[in-house]
N, C-alpha and C positions, 0 to 999 in steps of 0.2 A: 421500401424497407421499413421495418417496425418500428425502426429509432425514429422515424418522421414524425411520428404519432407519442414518443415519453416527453417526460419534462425532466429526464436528466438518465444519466449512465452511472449502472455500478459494471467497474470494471474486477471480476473475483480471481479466485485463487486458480493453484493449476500446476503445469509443470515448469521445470524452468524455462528459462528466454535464452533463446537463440543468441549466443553472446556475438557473430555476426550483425547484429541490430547496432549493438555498440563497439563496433569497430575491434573486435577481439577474436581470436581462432576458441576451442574448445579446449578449457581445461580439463584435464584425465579425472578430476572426481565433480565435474558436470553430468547432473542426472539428466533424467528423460526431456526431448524435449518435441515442440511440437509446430514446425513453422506456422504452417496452415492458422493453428489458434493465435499463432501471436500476430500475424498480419490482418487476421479477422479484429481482436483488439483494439492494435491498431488503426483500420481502417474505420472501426467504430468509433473511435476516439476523434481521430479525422471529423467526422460528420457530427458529432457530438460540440467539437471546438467551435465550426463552424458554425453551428446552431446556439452557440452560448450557453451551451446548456450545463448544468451544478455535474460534476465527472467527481465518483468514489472509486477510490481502488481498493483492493483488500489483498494482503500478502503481494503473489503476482501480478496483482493489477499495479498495487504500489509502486513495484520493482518497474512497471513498463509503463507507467506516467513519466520516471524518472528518466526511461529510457528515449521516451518519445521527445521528450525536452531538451535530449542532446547528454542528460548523465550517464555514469557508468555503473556497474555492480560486479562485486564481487562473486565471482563465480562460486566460491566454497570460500566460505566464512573463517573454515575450522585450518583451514592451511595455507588461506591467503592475508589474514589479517589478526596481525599479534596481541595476543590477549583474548579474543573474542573469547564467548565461553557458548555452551552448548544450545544453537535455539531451535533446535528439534526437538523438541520433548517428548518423553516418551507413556506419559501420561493420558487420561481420557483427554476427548478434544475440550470439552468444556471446564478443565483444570486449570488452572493458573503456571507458569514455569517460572516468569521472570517479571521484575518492576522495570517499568519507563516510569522519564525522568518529565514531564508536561511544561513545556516553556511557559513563561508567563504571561508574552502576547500574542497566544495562537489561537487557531480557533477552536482547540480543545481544553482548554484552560477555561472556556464556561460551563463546561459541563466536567471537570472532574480536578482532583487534587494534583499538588506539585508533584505525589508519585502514585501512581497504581500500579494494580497486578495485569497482566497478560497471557495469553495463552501464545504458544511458539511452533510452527512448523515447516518451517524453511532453514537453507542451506545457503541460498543468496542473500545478499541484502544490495544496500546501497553503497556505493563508493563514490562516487565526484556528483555532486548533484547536479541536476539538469538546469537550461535555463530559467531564470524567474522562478523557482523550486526555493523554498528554505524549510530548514528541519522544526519541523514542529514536534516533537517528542526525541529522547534517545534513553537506548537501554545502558546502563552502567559500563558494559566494555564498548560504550563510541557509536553501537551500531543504530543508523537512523530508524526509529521507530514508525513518525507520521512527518508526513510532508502536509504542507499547504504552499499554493501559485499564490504571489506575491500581489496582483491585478485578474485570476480569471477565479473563477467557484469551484477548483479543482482542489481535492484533498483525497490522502493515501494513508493509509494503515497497516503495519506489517502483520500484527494480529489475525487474529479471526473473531471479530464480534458477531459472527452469525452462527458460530458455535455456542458460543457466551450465553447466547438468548436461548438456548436449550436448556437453562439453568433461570430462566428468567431472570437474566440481570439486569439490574435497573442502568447498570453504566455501559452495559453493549445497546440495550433500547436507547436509551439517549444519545447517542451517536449516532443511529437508525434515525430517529426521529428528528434531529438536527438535519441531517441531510434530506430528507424529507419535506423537514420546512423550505429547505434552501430552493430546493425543484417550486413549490407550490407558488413564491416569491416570483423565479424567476422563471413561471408559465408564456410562454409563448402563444 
């Protein structure tokens, strides 16, 4: 397998997660989904752990670190949890929709301010976080934006900073580039 040969996993975007992963039947406004990809994932994340290797998520990868750690998510944001406000945006991809809130000792608190802008295209998010999991960012109505693993080199982004870098932004490359480092450190 190819993962034998990286020095770390982005795990990207996609369709939703099989709410069966966490212990849930299918909500009526649960979009598409794709077993096969989220066991592949999965099973990547598997051999990734095993290897100690630095694990990025982005949007659904986010959502199924959290999931792989034992948390849960909310299937529809927009009907399952009060207040949220709209994080599908309907804008180009490399637009901004919403500010996250950047805790102050996380691991994105060195590369960017207590709030930035984001871009938004999901309908899931997080709901109980998983084990060893804490919120490293959130968006103003609650919804967990970045996780970081408390002890392994795992961190999640509900964003898209690889839309971002179609605008050449200096704050989606530094995120890139942090993780980046993180692999090169922890070369096996």
């Amino acid at each position: 397998m190819l993962l034998l040969k990286c020095d770390g996993l982005i795990l990207s975007g996609g369709w939703d997660i099989d709410p069966l992963l966490f212990g849930e039947n299918e909500h009526p406004k649960l979009g598409r989904i794709n077993r096969k990809n989220d066991d592949f994932f999965l099973d990547s994340l598997h051999i990734a752990q095993d290897r100690r290797l630095p694990v990025l998520g982005i949007c659904k990868g986010h959502q199924l670190l959290n999931v792989a750690y034992g948390g849960t998510l909310y299937q529809d944001l927009e009907s399952q949890k009060e207040g949220a406000f709209r994080h599908v945006q309907t804008g180009e991809r490399a637009d901004y929709s919403h500010s996250v809130r950047i805790k102050a000792d996380s691991w994105l608190s060195d590369l960017y301010p207590e709030r930035m802008d984001v871009n938004s295209f999901h309908h899931q998010a997080i709901k109980d976080l998983g084990n060893g999991l804490r919120s490293a960012a959130q968006a103003d109505d609650g919804v967990i934006e970045a996780i970081e693993h408390e002890k392994e080199l795992v961190f999640g982004v509900q964003w898209h900073p690889e839309m971002l870098l179609s605008r050449n932004e200096d704050k989606a490359l530094a995120l890139m580039k942090k993780f980046v480092q993180c692999c090169a450190k922890n070369k096996n």
